[in-house]
DSSP file (Angstrom, degrees, kcal/mol; ACC not computed):
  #  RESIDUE AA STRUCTURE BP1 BP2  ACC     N-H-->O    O-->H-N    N-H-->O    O-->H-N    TCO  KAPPA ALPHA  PHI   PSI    X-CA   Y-CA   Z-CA
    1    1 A X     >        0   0    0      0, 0.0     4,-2.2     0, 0.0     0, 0.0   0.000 360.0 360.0 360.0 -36.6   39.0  -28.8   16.2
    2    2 A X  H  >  +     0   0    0      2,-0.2     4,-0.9     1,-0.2     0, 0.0   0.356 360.0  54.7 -89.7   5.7   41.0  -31.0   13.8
    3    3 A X  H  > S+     0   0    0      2,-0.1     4,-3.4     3,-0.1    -1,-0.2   0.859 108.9  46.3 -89.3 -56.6   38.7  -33.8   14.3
    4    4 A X  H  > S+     0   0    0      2,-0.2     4,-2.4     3,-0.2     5,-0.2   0.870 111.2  53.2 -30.5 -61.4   35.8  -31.6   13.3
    5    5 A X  H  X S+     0   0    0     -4,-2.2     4,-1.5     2,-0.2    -3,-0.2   0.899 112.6  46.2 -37.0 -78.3   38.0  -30.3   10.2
    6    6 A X  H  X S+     0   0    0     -4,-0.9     4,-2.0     1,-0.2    -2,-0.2   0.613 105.9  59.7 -45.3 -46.3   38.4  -34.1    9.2
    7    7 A X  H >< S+     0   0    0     -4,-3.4     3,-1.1     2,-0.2     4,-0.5   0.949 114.0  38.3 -25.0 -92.9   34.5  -34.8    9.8
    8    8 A X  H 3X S+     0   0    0     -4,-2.4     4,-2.1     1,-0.3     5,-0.3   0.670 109.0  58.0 -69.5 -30.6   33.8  -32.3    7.1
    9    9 A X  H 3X S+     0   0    0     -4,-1.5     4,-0.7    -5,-0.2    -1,-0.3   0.958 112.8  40.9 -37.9 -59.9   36.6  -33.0    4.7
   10   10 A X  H << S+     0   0    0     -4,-2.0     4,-0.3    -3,-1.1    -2,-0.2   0.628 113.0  55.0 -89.7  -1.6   35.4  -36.6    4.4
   11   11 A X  H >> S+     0   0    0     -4,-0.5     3,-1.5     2,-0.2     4,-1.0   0.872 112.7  43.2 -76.8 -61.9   31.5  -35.5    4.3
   12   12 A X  H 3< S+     0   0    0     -4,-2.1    -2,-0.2     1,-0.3     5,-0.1   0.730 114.2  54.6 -52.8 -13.9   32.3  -33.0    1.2
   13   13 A X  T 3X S+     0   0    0     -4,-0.7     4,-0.6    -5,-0.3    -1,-0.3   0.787 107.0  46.5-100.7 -26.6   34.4  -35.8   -0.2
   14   14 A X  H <> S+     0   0    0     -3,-1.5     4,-0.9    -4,-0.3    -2,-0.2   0.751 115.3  51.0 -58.9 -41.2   31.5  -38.3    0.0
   15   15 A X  H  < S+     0   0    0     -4,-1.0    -2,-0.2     2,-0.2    -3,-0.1   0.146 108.0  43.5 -81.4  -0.9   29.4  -35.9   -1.6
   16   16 A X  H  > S+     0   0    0     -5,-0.2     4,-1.4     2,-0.1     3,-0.5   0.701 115.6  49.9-105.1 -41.7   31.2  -34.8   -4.3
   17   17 A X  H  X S+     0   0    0     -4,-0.6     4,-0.5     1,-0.3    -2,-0.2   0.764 114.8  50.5 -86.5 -28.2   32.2  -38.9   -5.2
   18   18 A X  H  X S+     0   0    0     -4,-0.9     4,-2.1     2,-0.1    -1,-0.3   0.899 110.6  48.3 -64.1 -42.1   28.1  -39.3   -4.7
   19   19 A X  H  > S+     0   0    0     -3,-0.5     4,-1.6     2,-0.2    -2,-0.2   0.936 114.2  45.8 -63.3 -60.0   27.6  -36.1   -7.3
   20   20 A X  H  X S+     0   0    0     -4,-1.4     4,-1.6     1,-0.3    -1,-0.2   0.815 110.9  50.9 -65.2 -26.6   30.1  -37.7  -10.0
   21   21 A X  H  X>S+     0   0    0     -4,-0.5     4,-1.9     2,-0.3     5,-0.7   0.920 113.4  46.7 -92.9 -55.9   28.6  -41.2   -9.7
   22   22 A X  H  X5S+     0   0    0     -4,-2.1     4,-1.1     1,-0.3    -1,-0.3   0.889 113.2  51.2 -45.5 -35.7   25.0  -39.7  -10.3
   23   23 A X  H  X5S+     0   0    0     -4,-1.6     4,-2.0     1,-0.3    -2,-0.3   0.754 109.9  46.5-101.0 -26.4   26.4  -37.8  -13.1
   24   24 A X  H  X5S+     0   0    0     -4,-1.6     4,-2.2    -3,-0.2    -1,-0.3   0.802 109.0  50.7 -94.2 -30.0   27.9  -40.5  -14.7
   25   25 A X  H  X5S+     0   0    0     -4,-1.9     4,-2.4     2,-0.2     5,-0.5   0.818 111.6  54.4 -74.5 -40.3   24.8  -43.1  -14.5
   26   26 A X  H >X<S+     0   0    0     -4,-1.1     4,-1.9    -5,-0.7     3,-0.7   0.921 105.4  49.7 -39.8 -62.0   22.7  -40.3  -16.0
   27   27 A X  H >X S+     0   0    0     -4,-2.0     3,-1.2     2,-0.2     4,-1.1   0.915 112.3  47.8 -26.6 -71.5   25.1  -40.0  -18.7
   28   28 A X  H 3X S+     0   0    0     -4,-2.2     4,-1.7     1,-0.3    -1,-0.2   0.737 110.7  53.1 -22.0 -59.2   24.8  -43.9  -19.1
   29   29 A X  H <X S+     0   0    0     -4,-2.4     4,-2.3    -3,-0.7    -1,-0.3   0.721 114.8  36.5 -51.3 -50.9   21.0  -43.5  -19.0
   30   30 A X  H <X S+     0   0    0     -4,-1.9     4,-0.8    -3,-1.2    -2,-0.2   0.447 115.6  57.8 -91.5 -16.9   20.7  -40.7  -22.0
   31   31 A X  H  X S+     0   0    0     -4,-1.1     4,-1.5    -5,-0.3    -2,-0.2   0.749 116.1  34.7-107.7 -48.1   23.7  -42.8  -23.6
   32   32 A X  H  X S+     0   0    0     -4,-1.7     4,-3.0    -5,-0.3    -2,-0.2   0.968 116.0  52.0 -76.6 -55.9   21.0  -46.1  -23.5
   33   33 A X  H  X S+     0   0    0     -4,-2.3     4,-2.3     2,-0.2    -3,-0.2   0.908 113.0  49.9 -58.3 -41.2   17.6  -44.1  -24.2
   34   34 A X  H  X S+     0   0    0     -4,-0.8     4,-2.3     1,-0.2    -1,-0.2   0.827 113.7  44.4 -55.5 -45.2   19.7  -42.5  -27.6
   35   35 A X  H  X S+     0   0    0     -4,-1.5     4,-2.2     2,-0.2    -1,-0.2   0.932 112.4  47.4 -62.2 -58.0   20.7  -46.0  -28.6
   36   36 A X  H  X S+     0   0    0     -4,-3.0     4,-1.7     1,-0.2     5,-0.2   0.966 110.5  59.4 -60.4 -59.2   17.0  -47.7  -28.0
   37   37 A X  H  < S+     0   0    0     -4,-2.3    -1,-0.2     2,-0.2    -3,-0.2   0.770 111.2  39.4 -27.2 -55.1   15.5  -44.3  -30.2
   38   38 A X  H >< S+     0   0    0     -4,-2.3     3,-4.6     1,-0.2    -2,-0.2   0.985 114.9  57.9 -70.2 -63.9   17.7  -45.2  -33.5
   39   39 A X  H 3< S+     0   0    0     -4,-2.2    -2,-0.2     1,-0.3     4,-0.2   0.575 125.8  10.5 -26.6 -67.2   17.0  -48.5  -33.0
   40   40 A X  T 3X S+     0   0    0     -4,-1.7     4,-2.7     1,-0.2    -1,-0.3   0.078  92.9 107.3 -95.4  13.0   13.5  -48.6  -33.1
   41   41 A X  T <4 S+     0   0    0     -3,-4.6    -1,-0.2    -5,-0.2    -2,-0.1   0.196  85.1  49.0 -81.6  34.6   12.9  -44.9  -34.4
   42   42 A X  T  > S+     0   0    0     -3,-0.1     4,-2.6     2,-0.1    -1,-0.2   0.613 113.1  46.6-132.8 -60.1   11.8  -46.6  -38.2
   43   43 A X  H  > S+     0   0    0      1,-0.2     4,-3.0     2,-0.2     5,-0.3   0.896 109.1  52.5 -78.8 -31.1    9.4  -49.2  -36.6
   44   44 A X  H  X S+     0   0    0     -4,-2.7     4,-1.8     2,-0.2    -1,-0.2   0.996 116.3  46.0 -73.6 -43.2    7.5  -46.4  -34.0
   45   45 A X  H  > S+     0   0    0     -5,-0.3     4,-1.1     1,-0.2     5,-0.5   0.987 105.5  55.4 -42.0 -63.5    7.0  -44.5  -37.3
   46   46 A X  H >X S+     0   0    0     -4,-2.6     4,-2.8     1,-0.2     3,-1.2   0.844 109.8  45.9 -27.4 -67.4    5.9  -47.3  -38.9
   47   47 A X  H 3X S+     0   0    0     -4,-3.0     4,-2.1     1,-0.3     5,-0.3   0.785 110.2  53.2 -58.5 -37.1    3.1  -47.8  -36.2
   48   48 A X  H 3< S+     0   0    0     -4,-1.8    -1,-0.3    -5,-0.3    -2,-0.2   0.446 106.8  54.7 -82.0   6.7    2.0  -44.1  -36.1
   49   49 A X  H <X S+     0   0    0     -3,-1.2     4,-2.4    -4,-1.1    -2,-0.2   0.610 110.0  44.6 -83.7 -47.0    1.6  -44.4  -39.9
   50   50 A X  H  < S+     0   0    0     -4,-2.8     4,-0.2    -5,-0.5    -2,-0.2   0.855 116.1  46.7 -74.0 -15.6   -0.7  -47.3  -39.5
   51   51 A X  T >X S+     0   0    0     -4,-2.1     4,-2.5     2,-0.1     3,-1.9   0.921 111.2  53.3 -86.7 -26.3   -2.6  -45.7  -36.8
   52   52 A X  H >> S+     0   0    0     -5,-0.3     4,-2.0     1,-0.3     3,-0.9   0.943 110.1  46.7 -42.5 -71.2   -2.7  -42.6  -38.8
   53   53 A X  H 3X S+     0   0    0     -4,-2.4     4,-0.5     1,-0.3    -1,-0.3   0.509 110.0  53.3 -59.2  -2.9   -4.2  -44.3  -41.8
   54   54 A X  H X> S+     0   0    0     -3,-1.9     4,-1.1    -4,-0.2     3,-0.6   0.815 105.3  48.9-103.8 -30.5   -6.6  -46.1  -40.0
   55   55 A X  H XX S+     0   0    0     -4,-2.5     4,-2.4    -3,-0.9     3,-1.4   0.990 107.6  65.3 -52.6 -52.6   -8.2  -43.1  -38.2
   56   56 A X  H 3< S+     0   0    0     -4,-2.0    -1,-0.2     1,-0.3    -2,-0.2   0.595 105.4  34.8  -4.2 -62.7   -8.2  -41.9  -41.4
   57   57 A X  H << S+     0   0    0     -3,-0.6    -1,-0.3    -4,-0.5    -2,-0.2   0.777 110.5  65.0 -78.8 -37.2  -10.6  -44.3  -42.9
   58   58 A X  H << S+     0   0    0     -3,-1.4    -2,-0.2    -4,-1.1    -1,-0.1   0.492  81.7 100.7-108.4 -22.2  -12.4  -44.4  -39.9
   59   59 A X  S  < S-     0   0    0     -4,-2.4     2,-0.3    -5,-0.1    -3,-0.0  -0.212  83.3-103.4 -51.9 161.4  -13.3  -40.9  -40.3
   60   60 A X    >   -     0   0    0      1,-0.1     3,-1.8     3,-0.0    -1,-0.1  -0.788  36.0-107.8-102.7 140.1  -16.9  -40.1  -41.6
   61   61 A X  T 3  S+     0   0    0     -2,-0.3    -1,-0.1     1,-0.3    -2,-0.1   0.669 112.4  49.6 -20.3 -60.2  -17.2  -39.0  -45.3
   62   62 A X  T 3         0   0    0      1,-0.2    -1,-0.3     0, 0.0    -3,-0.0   0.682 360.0 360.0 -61.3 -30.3  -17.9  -35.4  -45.0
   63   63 A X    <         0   0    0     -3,-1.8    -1,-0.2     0, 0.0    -2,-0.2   0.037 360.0 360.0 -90.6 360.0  -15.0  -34.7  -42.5
């Protein structure tokens, strides 16, 4: 019975130390995507302003 106990003690204990480790690359992940966003959020504007102005033109007269 106290082998069994020990089993499931060190399964819940793997699986909580799997949980944190997830939780922490995630972090990492949202921590990296946040960084690259300021980085580059002024030049992806930049590019949806030039395609903007070019549909623009590209539109027909009337329209």
């Amino acid at each position: 019975m106290q082998l069994e106990q020990h089993v499931w003690t060190a399964t819940a204990r793997v699986a909580g130390q799997s949980t944190v480790e997830y939780a922490l690359v995630g972090a990492l992940v949202v921590i990296a995507a946040a960084g690259a966003m300021t980085l580059l959020g002024g030049e992806v504007t930049t590019v949806f302003s030039r395609i903007t102005t070019t549909l623009s033109g590209a539109a027909p007269a009337g329209h």
